[in-house]
VEXZA-712788 format. One record per residue (C-alpha): residue number from 1; residue in three letters; chain; y, x, z. Coordinates in steps of 0.1 Angstrom, whole numbers, plus 5000, padded with zeros to 4 digits. Layout:
residues N
SITE num residuo cadena    Y    X    Z
SITE NUM     ALA      A    Y    X    Z
...
end
This chain:
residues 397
SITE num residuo cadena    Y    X    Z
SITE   1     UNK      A 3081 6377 9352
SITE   2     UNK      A 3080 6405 9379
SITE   3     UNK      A 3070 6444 9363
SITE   4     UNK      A 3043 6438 9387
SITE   5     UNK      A 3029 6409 9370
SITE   6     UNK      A 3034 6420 9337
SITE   7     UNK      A 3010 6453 9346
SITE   8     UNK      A 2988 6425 9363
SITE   9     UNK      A 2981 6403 9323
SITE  10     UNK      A 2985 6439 9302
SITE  11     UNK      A 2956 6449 9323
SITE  12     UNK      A 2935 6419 9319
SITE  13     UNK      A 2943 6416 9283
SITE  14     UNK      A 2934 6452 9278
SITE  15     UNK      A 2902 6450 9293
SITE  16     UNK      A 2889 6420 9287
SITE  17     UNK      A 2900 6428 9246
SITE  18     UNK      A 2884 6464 9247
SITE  19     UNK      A 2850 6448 9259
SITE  20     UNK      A 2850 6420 9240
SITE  21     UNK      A 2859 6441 9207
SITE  22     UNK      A 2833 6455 9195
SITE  23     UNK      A 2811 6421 9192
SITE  24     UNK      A 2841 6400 9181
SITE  25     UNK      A 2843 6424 9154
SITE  26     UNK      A 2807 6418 9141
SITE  27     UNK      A 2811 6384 9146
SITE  28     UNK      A 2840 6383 9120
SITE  29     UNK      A 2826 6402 9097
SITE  30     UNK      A 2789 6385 9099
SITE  31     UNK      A 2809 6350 9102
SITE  32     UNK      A 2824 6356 9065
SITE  33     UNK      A 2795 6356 9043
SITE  34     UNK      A 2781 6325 9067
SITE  35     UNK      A 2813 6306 9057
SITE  36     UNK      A 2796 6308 9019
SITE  37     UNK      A 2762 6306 9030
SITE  38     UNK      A 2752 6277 9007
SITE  39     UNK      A 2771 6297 8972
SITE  40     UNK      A 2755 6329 8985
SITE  41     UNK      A 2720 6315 8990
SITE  42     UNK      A 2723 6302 8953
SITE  43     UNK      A 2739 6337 8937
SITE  44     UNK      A 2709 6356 8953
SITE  45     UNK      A 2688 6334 8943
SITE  46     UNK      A 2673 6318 8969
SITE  47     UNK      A 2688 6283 8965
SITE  48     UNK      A 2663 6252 8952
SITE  49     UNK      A 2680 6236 8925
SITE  50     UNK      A 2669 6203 8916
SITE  51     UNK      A 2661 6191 8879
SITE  52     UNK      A 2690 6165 8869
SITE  53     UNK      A 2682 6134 8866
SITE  54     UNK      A 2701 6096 8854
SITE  55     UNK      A 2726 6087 8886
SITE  56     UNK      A 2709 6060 8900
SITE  57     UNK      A 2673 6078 8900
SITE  58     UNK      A 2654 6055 8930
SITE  59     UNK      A 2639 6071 8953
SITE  60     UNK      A 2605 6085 8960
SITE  61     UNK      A 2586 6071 8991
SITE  62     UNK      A 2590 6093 9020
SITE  63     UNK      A 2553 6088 9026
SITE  64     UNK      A 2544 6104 8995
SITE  65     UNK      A 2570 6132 8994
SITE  66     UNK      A 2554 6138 9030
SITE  67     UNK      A 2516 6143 9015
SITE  68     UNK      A 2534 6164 8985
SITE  69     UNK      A 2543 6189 9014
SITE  70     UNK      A 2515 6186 9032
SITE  71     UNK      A 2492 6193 9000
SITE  72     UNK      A 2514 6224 8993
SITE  73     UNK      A 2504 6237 9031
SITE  74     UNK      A 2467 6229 9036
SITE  75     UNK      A 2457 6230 9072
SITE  76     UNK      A 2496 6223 9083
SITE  77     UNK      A 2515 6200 9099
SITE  78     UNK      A 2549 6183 9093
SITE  79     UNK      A 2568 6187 9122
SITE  80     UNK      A 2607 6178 9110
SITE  81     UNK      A 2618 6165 9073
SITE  82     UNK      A 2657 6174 9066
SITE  83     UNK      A 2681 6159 9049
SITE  84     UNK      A 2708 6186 9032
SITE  85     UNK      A 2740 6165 9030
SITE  86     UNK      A 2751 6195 9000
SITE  87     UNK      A 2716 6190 8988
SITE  88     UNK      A 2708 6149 8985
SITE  89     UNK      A 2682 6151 8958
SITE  90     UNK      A 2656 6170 8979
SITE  91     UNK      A 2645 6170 9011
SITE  92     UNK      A 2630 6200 9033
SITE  93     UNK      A 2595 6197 9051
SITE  94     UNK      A 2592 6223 9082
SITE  95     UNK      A 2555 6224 9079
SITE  96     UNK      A 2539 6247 9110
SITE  97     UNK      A 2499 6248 9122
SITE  98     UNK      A 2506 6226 9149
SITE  99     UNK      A 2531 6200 9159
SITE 100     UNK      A 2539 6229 9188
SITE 101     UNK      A 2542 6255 9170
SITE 102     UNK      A 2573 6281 9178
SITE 103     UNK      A 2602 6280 9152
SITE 104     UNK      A 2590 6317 9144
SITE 105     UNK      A 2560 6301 9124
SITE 106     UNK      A 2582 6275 9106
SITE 107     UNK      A 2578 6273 9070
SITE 108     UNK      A 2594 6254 9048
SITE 109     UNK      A 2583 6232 9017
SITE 110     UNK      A 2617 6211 8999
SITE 111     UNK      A 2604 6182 8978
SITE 112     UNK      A 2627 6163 8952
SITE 113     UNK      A 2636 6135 8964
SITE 114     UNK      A 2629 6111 8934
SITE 115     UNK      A 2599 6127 8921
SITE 116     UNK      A 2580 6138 8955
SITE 117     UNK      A 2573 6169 8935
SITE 118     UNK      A 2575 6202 8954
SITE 119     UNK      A 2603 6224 8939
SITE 120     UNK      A 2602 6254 8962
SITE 121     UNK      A 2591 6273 8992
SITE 122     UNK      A 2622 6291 9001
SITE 123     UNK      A 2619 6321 9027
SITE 124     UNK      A 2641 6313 9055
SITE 125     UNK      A 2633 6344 9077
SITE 126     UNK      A 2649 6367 9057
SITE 127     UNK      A 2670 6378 9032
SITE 128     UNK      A 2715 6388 9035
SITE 129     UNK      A 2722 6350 9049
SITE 130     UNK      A 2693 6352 9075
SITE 131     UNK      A 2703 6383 9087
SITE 132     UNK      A 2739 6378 9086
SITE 133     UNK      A 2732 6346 9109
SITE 134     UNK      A 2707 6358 9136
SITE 135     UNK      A 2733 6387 9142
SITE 136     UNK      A 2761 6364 9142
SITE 137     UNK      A 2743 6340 9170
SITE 138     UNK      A 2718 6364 9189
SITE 139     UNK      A 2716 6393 9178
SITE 140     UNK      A 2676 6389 9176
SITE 141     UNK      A 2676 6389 9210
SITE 142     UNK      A 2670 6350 9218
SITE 143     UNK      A 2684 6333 9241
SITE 144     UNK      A 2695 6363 9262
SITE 145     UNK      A 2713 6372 9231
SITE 146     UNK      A 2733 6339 9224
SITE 147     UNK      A 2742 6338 9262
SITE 148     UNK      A 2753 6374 9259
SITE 149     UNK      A 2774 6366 9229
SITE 150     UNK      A 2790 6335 9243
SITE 151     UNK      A 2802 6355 9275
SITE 152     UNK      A 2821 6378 9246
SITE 153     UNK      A 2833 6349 9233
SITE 154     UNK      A 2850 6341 9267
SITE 155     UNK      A 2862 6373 9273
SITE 156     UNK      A 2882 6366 9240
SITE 157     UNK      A 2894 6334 9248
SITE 158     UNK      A 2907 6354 9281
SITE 159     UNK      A 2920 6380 9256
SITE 160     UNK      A 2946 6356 9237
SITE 161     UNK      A 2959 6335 9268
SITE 162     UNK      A 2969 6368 9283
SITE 163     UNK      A 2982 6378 9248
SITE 164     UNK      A 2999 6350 9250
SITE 165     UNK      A 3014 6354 9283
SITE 166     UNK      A 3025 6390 9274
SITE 167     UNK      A 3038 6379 9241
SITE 168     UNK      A 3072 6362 9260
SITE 169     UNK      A 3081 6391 9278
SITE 170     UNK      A 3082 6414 9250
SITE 171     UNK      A 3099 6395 9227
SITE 172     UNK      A 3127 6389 9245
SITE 173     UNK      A 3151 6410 9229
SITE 174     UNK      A 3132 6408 9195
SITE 175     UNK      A 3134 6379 9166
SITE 176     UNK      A 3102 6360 9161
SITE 177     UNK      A 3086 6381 9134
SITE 178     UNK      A 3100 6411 9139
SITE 179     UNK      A 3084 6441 9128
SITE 180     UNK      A 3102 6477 9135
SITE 181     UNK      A 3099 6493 9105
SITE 182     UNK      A 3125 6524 9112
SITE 183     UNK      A 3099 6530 9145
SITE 184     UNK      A 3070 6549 9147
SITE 185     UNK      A 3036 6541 9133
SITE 186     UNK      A 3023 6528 9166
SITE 187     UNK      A 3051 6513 9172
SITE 188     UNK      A 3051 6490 9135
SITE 189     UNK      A 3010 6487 9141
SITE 190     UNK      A 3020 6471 9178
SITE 191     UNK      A 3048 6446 9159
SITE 192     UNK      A 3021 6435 9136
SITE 193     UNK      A 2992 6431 9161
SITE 194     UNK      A 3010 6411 9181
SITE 195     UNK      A 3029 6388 9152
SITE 196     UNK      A 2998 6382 9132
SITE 197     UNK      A 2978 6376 9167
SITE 198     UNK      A 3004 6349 9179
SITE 199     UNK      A 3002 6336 9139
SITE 200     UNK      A 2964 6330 9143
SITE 201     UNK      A 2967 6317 9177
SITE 202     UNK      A 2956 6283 9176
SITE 203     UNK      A 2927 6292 9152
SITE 204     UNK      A 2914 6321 9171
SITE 205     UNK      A 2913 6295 9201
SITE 206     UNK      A 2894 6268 9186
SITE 207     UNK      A 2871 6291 9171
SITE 208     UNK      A 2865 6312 9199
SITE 209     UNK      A 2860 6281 9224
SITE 210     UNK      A 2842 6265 9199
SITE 211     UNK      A 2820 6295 9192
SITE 212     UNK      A 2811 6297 9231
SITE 213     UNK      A 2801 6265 9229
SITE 214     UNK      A 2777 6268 9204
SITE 215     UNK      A 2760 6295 9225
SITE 216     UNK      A 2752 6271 9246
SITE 217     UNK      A 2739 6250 9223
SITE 218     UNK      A 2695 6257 9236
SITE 219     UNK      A 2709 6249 9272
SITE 220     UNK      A 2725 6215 9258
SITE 221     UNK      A 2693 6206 9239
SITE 222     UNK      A 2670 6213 9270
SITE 223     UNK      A 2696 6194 9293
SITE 224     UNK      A 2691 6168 9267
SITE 225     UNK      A 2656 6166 9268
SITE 226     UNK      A 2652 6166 9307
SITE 227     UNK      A 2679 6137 9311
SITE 228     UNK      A 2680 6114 9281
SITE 229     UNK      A 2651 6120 9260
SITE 230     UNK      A 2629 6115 9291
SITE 231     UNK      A 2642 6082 9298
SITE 232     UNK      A 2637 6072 9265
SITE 233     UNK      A 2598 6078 9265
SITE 234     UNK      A 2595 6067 9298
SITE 235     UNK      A 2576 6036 9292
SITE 236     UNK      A 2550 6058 9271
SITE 237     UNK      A 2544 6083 9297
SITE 238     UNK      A 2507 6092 9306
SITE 239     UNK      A 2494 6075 9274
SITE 240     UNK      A 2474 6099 9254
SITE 241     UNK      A 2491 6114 9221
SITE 242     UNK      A 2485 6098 9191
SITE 243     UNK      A 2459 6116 9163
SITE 244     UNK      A 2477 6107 9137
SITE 245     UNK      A 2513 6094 9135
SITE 246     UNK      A 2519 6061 9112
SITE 247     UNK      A 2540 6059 9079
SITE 248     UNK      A 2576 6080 9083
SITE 249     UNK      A 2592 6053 9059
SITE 250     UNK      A 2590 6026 9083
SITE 251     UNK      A 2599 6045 9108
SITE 252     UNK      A 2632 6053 9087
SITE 253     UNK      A 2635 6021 9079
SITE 254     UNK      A 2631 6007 9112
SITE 255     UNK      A 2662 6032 9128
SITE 256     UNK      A 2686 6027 9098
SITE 257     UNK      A 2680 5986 9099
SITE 258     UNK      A 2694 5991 9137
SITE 259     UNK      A 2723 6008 9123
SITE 260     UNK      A 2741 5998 9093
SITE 261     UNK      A 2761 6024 9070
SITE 262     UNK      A 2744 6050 9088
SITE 263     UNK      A 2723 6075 9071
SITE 264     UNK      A 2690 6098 9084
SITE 265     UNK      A 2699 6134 9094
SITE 266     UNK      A 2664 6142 9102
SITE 267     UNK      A 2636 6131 9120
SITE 268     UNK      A 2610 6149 9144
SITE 269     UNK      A 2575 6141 9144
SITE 270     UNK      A 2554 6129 9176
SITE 271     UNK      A 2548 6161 9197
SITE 272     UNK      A 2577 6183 9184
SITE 273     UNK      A 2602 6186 9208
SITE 274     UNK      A 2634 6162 9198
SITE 275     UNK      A 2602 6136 9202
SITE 276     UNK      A 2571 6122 9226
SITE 277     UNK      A 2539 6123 9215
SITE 278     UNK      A 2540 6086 9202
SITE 279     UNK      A 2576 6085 9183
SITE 280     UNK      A 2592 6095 9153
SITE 281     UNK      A 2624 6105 9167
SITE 282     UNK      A 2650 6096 9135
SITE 283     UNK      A 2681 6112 9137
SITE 284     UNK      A 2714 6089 9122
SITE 285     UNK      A 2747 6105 9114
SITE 286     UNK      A 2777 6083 9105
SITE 287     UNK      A 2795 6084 9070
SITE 288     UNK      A 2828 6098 9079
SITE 289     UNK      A 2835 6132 9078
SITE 290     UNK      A 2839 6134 9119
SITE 291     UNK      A 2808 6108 9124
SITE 292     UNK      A 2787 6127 9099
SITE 293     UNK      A 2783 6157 9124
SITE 294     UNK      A 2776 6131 9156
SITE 295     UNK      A 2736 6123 9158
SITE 296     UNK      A 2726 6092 9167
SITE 297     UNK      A 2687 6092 9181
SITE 298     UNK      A 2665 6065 9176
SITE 299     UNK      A 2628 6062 9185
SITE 300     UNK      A 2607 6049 9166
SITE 301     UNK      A 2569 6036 9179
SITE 302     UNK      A 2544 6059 9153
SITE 303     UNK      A 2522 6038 9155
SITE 304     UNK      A 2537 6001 9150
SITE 305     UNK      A 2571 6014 9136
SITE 306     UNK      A 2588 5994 9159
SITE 307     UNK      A 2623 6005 9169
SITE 308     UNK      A 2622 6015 9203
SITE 309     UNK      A 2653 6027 9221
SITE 310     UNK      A 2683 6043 9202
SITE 311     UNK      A 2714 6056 9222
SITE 312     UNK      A 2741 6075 9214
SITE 313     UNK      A 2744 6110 9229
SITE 314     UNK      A 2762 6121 9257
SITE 315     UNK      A 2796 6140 9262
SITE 316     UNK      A 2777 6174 9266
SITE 317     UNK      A 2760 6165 9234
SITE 318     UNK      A 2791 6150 9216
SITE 319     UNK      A 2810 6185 9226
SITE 320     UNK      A 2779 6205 9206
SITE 321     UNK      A 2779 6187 9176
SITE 322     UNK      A 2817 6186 9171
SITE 323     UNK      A 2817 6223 9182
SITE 324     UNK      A 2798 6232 9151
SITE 325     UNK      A 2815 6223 9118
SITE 326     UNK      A 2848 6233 9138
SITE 327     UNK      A 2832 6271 9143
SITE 328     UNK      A 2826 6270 9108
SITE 329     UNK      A 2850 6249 9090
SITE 330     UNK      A 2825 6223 9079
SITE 331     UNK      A 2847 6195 9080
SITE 332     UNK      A 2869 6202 9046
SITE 333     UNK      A 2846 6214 9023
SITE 334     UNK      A 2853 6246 9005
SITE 335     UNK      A 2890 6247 9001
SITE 336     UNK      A 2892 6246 9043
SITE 337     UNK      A 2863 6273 9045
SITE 338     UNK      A 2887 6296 9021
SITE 339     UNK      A 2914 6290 9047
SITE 340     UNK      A 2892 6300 9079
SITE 341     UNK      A 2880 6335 9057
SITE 342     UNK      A 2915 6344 9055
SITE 343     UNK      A 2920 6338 9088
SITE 344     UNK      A 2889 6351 9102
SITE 345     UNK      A 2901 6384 9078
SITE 346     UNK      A 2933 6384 9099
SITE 347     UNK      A 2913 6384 9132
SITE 348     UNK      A 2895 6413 9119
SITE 349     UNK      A 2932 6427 9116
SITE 350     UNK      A 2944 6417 9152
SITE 351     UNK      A 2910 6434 9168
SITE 352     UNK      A 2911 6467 9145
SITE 353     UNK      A 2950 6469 9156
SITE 354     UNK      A 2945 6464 9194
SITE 355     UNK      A 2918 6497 9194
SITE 356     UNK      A 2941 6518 9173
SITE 357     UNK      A 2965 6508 9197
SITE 358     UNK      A 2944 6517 9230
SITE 359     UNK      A 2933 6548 9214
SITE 360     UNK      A 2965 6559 9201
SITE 361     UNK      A 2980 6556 9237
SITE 362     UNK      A 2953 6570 9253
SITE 363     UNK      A 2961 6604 9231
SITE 364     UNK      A 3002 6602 9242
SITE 365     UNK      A 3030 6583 9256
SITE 366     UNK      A 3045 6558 9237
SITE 367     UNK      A 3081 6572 9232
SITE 368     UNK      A 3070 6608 9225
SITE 369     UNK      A 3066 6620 9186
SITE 370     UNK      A 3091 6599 9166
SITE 371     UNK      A 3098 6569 9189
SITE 372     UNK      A 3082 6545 9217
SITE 373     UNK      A 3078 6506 9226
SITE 374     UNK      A 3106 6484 9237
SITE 375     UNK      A 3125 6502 9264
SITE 376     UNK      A 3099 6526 9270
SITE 377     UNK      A 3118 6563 9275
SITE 378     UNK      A 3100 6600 9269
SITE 379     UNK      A 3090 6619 9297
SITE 380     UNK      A 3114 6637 9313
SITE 381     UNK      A 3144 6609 9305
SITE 382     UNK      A 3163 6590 9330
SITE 383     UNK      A 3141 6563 9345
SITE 384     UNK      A 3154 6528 9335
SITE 385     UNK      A 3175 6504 9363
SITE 386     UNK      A 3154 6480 9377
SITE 387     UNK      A 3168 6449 9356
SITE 388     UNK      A 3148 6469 9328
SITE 389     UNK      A 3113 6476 9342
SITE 390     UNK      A 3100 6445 9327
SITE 391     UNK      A 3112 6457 9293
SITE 392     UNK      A 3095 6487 9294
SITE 393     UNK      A 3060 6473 9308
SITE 394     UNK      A 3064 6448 9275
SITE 395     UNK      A 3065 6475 9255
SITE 396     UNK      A 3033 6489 9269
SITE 397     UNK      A 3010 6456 9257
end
């Protein structure tokens, strides 16, 4: 590439890494302890344990476990019933005033699953993981905040394809890996941003995409809601809402007899919003680890429990639920959670490096005190020929 060029990316990676790296910085470090959010919950506390039991406990009627929560919140409402794939022997109840109720006045109830006894009440609004996690998507700012996030999140993606761009240049007269140990400080610190940035690269890319995705994830659901959903209730449009919504196991029943081998993920009550005012809206995931993160919605009539209509989501929807585990390395248990902290720890590395790096230029010239970038000279020397310009800009990034 031209010098010109060059200074064109080293710009745009500068930039677009300095305002992005502040945020990306607490989203590593809030992101770690979310990694471990289930073992952290349970250290502090906060975790429901269930009693054990014989394998091969049946289990309790949904119906019933449905009244146990609804006894435990007098004057409530069940508006969704959970499934925990980490937790299978209990189920949580979010029980609100009304069926439209804000998520703000949520509370949860979590039942065992083959006793329909309550076993806790646990307080989902606060606490280390709560707060870790509504920094980490919106900085309790909403939806403003999440939007606000995900345009840092792009800014990073833009970050590492001009890294990337940059990185060919000035490694041209360098081995892969090579870190200049005999150079100055900011000059080793520049060796190691950039080797343990091109390292991480395909992480930081599927994590960053995948974390702008999820940012999007309210827009998705409303898009969902206008398009698909409303077709779905179509027929049942205009009818007035049913006072009281018929038995939730039939209406389980009724979804997973339409799809074999498939198991609930949740369902939503009539009048939340994944629902009409006349359906229990059961939510199916698949039993491979890929299918277990893709929702299948079926309607189910709350009155008749008579299976309705049940479709598979679309492409926007398929992107958000894939997007998810990926962010958070859902999809191989603990062992591939350990391997995104390290990484994410390396990140933290890349992103603390690249301001020491700004900053340190911004107080002197690479070159001066003890030794500069990659054909970059001290004030005052000989400029370099023209064949070397592009040497001397790589040195720069």
């Amino acid at each position: 590439m031209r010098a010109r060029t060059i200074r064109v990316w080293s710009r745009i990676h500068t930039w677009t890494s300095l305002v992005c790296t502040v945020f990306l910085l607490l989203l590593c470090l809030t992101g770690l302890p979310l990694l471990f959010h289930h073992e952290i919950n349970h250290l502090l506390g906060h975790g429901v344990e269930p009693p054990a039991m014989p394998a091969g406990t049946p289990r309790a009627d949904l119906d019933r476990m449905a009244a146990a929560a609804a006894a435990r919140r007098p004057g409530e409402v069940v508006q969704y019933v959970i499934w925990d794939p980490e937790e299978p022997d209990s189920l949580y109840f979010s029980m609100a005033p009304t069926v439209a109720s804000p998520p703000t006045e949520i509370r949860g109830v979590v039942v065992d699953a083959r006793t329909a006894l309550v076993l806790d009440e646990p307080r989902d609004q606060e606490g280390f993981v709560w707060l870790m996690l509504r920094l980490h998507t919106d900085l309790f700012a909403g939806l403003p905040g999440k939007l606000f996030m995900g345009a840092m999140g792009l800014l990073f993606v833009l970050a590492i394809v001009s890294g990337v761009v940059l990185y060919a240049p000035f490694m041209r007269r360098l081995d892969f890996g090579t870190v200049r140990r005999d150079r100055s400080r900011r000059v080793r610190w520049l060796d190691l941003h950039n080797l343990i940035g091109v390292a991480t690269l395909c992480w930081a890319l599927v994590v960053g995409a995948t974390g702008v995705i999820n940012t999007w994830a309210d827009l998705i659901i409303r898009l969902w809601q206008r398009d698909e959903l409303a077709e779905m209730v179509a027929p049942y449009r205009g009818l007035p809402p049913l006072e009281r919504p018929g038995s939730l196991e039939r209406a389980v029943a009724a979804a997973q007899a339409a799809a074999p081998g498939m198991k609930p993920a949740f369902v939503a009550f009539p009048g939340t919003a994944f629902s009409s005012g006349h359906h229990h809206a059961v939510f199916l995931r698949g039993a491979t680890p890929l299918t277990s993160r893709l929702l299948t919605p079926a309607l189910v009539d709350a009155q008749t429990g008579r299976l309705t209509e049940m479709r598979s989501l679309p492409w926007y929807g398929v992107m958000l639920f894939v997007s998810q585990p990926l962010h958070f390395g859902d999809y191989g248990g603990t062992p591939l959670r350990v391997i995104w902290a390290l990484l994410d720890v390396a990140t933290i590395v890349v992103l603390g490096s690249g301001l020491y790096l700004w900053v340190a230029r911004r107080r002197r010239p690479m070159g001066m005190a003890g030794g500069g970038g990659q054909g970059e000279p001290p004030r005052g020397a000989r400029q370099p020929e023209a064949g070397a310009v592009e040497d001397r800009e790589a040195g720069r990034v």
